[in-house]
C-alpha positions in Angstrom: -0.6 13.3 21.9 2.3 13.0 19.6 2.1 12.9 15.6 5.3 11.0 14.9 3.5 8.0 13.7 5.1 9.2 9.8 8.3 7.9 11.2 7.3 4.2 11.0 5.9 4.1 7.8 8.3 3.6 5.4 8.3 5.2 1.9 8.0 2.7 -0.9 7.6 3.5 -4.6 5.9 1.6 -7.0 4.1 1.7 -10.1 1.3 -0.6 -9.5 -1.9 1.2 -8.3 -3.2 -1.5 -6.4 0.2 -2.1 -4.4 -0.4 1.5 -4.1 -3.8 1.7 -2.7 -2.9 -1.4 0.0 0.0 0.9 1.2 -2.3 4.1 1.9 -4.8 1.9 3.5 -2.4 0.0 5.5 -1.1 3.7 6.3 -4.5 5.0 7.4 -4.9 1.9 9.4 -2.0 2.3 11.2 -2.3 6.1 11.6 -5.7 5.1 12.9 -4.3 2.7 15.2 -1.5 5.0 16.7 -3.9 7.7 17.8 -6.5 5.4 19.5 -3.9 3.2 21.2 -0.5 5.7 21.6 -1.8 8.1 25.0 -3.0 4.7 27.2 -0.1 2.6 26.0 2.2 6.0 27.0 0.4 5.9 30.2 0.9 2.3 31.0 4.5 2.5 30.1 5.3 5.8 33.3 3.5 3.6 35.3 5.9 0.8 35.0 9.0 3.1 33.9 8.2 6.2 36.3 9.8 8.6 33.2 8.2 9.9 30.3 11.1 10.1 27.8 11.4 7.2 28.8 7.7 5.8 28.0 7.4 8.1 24.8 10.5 5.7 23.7 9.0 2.8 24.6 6.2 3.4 22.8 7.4 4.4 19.5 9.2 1.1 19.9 6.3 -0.8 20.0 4.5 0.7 17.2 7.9 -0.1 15.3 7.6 -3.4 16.2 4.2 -3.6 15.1 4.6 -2.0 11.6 7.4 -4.3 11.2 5.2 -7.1 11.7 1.8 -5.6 10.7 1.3 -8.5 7.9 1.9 -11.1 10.4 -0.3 -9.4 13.4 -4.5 -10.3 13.3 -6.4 -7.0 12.7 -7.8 -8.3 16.2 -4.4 -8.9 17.8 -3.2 -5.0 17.2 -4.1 -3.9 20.5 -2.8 -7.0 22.2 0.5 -6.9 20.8 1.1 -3.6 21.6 0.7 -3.7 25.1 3.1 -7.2 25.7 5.2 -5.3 23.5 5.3 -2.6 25.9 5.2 -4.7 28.9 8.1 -6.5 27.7 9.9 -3.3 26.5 9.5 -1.8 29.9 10.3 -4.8 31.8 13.7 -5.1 29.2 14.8 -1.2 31.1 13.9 -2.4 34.3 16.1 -5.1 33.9 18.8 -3.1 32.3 18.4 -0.7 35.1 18.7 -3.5 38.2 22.3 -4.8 36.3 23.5 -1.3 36.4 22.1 -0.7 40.1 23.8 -3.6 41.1 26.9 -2.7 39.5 26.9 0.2 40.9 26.7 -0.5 44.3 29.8 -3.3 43.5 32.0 -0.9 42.2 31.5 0.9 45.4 31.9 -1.6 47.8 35.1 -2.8 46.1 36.8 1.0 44.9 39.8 0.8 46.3 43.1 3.1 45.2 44.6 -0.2 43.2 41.4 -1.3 41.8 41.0 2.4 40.5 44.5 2.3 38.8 44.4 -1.0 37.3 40.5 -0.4 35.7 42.3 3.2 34.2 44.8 0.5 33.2 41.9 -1.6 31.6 40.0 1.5 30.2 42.9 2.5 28.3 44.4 -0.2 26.9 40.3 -1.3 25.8 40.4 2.0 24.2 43.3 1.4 22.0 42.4 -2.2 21.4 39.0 -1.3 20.1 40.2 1.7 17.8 42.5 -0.9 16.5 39.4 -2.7 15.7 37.6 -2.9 11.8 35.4 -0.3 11.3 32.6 -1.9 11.4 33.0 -3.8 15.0 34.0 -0.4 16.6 30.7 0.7 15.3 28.9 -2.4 16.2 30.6 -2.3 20.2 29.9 1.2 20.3 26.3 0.8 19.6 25.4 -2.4 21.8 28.0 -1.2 25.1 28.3 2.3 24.8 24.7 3.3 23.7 23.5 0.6 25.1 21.6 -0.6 21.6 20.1 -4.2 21.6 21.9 -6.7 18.8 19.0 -6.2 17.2 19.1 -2.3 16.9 22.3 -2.0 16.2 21.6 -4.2 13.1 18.7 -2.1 11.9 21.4 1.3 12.5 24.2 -0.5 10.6 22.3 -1.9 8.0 23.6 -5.7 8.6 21.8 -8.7 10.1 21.6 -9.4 13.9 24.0 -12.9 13.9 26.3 -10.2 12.1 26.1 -8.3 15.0 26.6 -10.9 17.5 29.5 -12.7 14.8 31.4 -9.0 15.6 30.8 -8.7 19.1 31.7 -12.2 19.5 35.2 -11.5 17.7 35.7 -9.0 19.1 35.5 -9.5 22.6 37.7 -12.6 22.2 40.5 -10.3 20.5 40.1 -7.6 23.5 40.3 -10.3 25.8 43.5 -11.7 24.4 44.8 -8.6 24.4 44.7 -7.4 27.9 45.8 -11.0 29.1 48.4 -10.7 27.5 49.3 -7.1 28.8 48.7 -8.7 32.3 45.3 -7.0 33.1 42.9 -9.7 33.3 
């Protein structure tokens, strides 16, 4: 079993004793909570993901999830939660997995010579259009298409809110759109 439960728990400072004594029972609770629940939730997510990395991830994830909303979660609900937040984590990969499958098996049904030449075409001129992007978008696309992050992670990494996120991707795909139309490959 893994002891990275610490890396949920944030650290907050304050003065008051009592604030402080809800916060290290909170964080016993939760450490409690972790090492009951974290090896059969880890199980349960190779069964559905068949990779561990993969499951350890998914895990930790859900345990985020839960500290984020551990106010808002019945003492009796912990367990619960946990698993549909796997489940649902797990079924979010599969999914992402079957898109790129698919994909896949397009790209090589339809990779012809030309089709080759105009996506290097499309590649580079996206390139140039997205370094010629704000700061901030560039970050924001490279997150959510190139490491795959979810709006919602790439908020939390950024330090922004998620309609942010989608406000920037939103722009930003219109003004890369625009662009390759107008260079005449789209």
């Amino acid at each position: 079993m893994h002891n990275v439960y610490m890396v949920y728990i944030p650290r907050i400072q304050t003065t008051h004793k009592k604030a402080k004594s809800m916060l290290k029972k909170r964080k016993k609770d939760f450490e409690l909570l972790f090492k009951t629940h974290y090896e059969e939730l880890f199980i349960r997510a190779v069964s559905m993901l068949g990779n561990e990395e993969e499951a350890h991830d998914t895990v930790h994830e859900a345990f985020a999830k839960l500290w984020q909303q551990y106010s808002s979660v019945t003492k009796n609900s912990y367990r619960a939660f946990l698993y549909a937040t796997v489940k649902n984590l797990c079924i979010d990969i599969l999914r992402k997995r079957e898109v790129t499958k698919r994909y896949e098996e397009w790209a090589a049904q339809n990779d012809t010579e030309y089709d080759n030449h105009i996506n290097e075409e499309r590649l580079q001129c996206l390139e140039t259009e997205i370094t010629a992007l704000p700061s901030l978008t560039q970050k924001i696309i490279e997150a959510c298409f190139f490491r795959q992050s979810t709006y919602r992670e790439a908020a939390c990494i950024l330090g922004i809110s998620e309609s942010a996120v989608k406000y920037h991707v939103y722009k930003a795909f219109n003004e890369l759109k625009t662009k390759i139309k107008e260079k005449g490959l789209l």
